[in-house]
C-alpha positions in Angstrom: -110.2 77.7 140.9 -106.9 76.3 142.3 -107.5 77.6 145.5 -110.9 76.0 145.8 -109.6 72.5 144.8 -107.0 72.8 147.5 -109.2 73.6 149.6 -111.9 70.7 149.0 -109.2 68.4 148.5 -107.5 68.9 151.7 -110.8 68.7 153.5 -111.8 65.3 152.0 -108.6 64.0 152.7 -108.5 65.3 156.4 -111.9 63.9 157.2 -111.2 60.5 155.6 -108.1 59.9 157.3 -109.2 60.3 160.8 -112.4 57.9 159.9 -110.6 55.2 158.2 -107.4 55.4 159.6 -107.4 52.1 162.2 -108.5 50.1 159.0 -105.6 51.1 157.6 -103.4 50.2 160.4 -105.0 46.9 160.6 -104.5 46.3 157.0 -100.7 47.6 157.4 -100.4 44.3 160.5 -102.1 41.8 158.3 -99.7 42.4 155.7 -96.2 42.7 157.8 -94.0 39.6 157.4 -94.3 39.4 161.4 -98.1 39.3 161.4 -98.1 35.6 163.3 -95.0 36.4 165.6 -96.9 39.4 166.6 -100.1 38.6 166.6 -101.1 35.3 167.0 -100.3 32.8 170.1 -99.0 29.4 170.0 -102.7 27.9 169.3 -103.4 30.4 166.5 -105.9 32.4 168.0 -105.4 36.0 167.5 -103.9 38.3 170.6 -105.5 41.4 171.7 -102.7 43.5 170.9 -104.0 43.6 167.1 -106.4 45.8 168.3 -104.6 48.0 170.9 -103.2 51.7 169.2 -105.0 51.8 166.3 -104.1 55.3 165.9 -100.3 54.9 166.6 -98.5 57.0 163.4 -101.8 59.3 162.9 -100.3 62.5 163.4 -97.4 62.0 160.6 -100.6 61.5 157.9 -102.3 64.5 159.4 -99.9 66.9 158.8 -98.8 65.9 155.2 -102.4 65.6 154.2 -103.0 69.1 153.1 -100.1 69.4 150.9 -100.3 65.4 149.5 -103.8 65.9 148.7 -104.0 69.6 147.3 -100.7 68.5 145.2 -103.3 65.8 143.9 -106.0 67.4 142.8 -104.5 70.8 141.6 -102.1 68.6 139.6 -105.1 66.4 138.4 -107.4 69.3 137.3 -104.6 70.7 135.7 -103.3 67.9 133.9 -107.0 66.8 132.2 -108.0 70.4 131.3 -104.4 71.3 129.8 -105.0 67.4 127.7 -108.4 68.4 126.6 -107.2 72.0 125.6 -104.0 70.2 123.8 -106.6 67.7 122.0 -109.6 69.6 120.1 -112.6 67.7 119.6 -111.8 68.0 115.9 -108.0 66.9 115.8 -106.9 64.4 114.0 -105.1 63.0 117.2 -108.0 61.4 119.0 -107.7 60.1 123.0 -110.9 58.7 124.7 -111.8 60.7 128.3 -110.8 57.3 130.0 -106.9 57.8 129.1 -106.6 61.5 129.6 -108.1 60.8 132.8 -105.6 58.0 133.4 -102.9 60.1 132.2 -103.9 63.3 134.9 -104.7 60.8 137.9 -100.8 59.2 137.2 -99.2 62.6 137.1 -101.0 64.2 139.7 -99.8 60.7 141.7 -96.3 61.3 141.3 -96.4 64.2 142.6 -98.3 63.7 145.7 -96.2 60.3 146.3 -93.0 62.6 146.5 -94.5 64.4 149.1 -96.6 61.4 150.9 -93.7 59.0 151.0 -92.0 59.8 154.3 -95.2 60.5 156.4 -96.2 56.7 154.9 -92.9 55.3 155.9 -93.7 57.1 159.5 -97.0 56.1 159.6 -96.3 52.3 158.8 -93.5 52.0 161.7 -95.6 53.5 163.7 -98.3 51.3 163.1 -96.3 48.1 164.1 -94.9 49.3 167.4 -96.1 47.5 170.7 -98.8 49.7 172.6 -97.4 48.5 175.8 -95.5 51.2 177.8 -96.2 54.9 178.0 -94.9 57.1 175.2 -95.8 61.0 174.2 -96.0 59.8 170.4 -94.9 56.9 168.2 -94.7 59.4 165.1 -92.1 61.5 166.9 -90.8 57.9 168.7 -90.1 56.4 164.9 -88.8 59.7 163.3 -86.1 59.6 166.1 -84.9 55.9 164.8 -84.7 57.7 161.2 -82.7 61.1 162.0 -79.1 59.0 161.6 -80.6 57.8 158.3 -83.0 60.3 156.9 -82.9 59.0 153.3 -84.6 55.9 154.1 -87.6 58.1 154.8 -88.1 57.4 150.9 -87.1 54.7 151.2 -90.9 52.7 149.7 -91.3 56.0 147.1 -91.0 53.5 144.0 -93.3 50.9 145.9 -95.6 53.6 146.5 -96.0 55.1 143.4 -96.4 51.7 142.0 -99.0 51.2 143.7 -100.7 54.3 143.5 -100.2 54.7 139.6 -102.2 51.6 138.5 -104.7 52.1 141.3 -105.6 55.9 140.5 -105.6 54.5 136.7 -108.2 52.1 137.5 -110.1 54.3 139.5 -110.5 57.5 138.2 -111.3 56.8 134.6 -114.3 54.2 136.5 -114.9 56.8 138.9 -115.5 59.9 136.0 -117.7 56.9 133.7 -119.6 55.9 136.5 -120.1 59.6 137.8 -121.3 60.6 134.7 -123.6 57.6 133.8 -125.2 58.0 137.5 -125.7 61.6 136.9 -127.2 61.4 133.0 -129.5 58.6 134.7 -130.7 61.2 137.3 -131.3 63.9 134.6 -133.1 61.4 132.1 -135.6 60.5 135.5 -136.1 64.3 136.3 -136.9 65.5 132.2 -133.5 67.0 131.7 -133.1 68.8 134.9 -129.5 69.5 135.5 -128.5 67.8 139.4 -127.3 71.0 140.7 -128.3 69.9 144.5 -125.1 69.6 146.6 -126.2 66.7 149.0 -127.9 64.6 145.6 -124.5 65.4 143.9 -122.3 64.1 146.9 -124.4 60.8 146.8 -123.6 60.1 143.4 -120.1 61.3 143.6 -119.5 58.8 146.8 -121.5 55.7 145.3 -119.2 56.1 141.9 -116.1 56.4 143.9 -116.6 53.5 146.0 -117.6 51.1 143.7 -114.4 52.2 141.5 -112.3 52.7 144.5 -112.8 48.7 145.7 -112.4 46.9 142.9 -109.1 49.0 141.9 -108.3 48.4 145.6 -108.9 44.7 145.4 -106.9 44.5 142.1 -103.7 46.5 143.3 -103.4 44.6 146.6 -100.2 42.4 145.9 -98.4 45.5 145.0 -99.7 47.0 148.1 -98.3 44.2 150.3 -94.9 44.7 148.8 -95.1 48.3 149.1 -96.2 47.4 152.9 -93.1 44.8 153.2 -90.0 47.3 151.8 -91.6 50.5 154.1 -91.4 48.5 157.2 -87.8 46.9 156.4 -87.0 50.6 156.2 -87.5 50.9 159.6 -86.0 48.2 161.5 -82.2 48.5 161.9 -79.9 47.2 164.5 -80.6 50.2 166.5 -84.3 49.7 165.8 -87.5 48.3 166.8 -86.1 44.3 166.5 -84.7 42.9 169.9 -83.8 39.7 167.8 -82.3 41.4 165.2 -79.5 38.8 163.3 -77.0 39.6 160.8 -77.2 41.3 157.5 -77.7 37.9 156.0 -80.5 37.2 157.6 -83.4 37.0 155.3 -85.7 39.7 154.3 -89.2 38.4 155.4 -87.8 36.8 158.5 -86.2 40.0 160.1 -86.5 43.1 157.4 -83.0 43.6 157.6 -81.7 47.5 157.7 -80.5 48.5 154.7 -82.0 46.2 152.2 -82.5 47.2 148.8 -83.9 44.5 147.1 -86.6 45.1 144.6 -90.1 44.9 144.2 -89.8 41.6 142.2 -87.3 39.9 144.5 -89.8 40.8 147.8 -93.1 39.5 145.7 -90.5 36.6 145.0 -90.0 35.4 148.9 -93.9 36.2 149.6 -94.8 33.9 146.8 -92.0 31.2 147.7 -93.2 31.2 151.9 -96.9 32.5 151.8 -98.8 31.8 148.1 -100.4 33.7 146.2 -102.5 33.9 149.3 -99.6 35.9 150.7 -99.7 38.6 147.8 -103.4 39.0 149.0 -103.3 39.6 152.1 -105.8 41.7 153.6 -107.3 42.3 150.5 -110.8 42.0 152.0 -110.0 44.4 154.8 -108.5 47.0 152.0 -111.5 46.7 149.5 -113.8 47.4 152.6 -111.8 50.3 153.8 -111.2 51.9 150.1 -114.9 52.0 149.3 -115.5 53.4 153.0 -112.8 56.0 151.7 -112.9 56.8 148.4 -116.7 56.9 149.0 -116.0 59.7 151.9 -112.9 61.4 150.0 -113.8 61.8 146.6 -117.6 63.1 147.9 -116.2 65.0 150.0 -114.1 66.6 147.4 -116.7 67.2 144.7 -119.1 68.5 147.7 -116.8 71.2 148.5 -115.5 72.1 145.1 -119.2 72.3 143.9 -120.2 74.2 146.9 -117.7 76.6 146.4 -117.7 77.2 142.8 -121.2 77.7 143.2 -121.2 80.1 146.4 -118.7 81.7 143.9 -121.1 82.4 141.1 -124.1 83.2 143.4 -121.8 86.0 145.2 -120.0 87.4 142.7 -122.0 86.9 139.0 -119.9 86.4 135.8 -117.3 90.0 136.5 -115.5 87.4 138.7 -115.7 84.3 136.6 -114.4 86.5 133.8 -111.6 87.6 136.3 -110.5 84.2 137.3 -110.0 83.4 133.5 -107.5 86.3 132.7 -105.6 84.7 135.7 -105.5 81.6 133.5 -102.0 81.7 131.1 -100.8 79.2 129.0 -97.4 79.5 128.0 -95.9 83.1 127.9 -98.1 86.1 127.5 -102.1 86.8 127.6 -104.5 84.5 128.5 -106.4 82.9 125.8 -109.5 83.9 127.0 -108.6 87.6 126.5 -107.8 87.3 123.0 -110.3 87.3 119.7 -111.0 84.0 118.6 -109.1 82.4 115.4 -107.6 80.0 114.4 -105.1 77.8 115.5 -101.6 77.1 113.7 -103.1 73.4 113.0 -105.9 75.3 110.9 -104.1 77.4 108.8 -102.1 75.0 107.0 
């Protein structure tokens, strides 16, 4: 089973990145404290250059996709099964589906963050160098500006992982509801049938996961523009990508000077001091649009290749190898559970 969800995981993520990835660097210029400087002239019309290297950074996300996202869902499948095994339906201790789902989405995201952190703080650099000049890669271009100082690669973890957190616990527990309301509507239309098709399956799967996947998006976008804000100060030191680089004392939103540590609050502080609450939103349209393009893609992706598989699985091998993937399944220290007679638990006998 673990090796399936890695598998569909990995190949969600891999295709959705390559579709939706100048979106995201879009998003990632809208939201830089030099957004005008950059990219607007002296009459406010936007320059050309906001469109130019749209794919600057790619290759950083490519490679840590496969581990981020099979860290993910392994982790998440995990986490809700091992809840729901935890919790009987006839415990005393009752959790609705929404929090356990909440709960396995925020684990499974610390997890992936720890790994996704410096490709994002790569990727965002990247993003926000100029596309004039020739160069072999801006991945390989930033990572060079961060070898004196590698720890600044994680630099944005906390930002990230704040981010990520509420977003994944708004969107998974809408995601599984809506899933399942779309898919009970389906089986009530068709007498009962179960939707077993793979294609009719992916449909519902995508149109749950964007509709989740926006509004969460829409919601979490202030914490995404900080998160944005702290990456890309990571990035620009003396030695850096600033020609007009100032002293330390130089403010944060003016220059993103190297080496500052200053928090979440203080940064969402300055935004709403010199931009509004506008600020906090920017390019919130852009990454509701982008989310429900990607979660959409991702998330159907996922369930299309775990479903595939798990059903190529039974077609090929009958219930000998389902029975054999369970004895692989320990809990603790000694024999499955599945191997052993049924009784009763320790919280029966009393």
């Amino acid at each position: 089973m673990s090796s399936s969800l890695q598998v569909a995981g990995a190949f969600a993520a891999f295709t959705v990145d390559l579709l939706v990835y100048p979106l995201d660097t879009l998003k990632t210029r809208f939201q830089s404290q030099d957004y005008v400087k950059l990219y607007k002239d002296a009459s406010g019309k936007t320059k050309p250059s906001l469109f130019r290297g749209l794919y600057q950074g790619v290759g950083s996300i490519i490679l840590i996709t496969i581990p981020s996202s099979g860290a993910f869902f392994t982790t998440y499948e995990a986490l809700k099964y091992s809840i729901n095994e935890a919790i009987p339906p006839n415990s005393t201790i009752y959790l609705p589906q929404p929090a356990i789902n909440a709960a396995a989405s925020g684990g499974a995201e610390l997890v992936s963050c720890a790994i996704l952190t410096p490709a994002e703080v790569l990727k965002q650099n990247a993003q926000m160098l100029s596309s004039k000049g020739r160069r072999t890669s801006t991945s390989l271009e930033v990572f060079k500006h961060f070898q004196k100082h590698p720890s600044r690669l994680w630099r944005g973890y906390t930002a990230l992982a704040a981010r990520n957190l509420p977003f994944t616990g708004l969107q998974f527990p809408a995601f599984e509801y809506l899933k399942g309301y779309f898919i009970q509507r389906r089986k009530d239309r068709n007498g009962g049938k179960p939707v077993d098709g793979i294609a009719e399956r992916a449909g519902i799967t995508a149109m749950s996961a964007a509709i989740a996947g926006s509004g969460a998006a829409w919601i979490t976008t202030p914490i995404d523009v900080i998160k944005t804000r702290i990456m890309l100060a990571a990035g620009s030191g003396d030695d850096g990508f600033k020609a007009d680089q100032q002293s330390k004392a130089s403010t944060f939103l003016r220059d993103g000077v190297q080496g500052s540590r200053k928090s979440g609050f203080t940064v969402a502080r300055e935004v709403l001091k010199t931009e509004g609450v506008r600020g906090l939103f920017r390019g919130a349209t852009l990454r509701a649009g982008w989310t429900t393009i990607g979660s959409g893609l991702y998330l159907g992706c996922y369930e299309t290749g775990r479903h595939y598989l798990e059903k190529n699985r039974r077609e090929n091998d009958g219930e000998h190898l389902m029975q054999r993937d369970w004895s692989n399944v320990k809990t603790g220290i000694g024999r499955s559970r599945s191997q052993d007679v049924v009784k009763k638990s320790a919280w029966q006998e009393d």
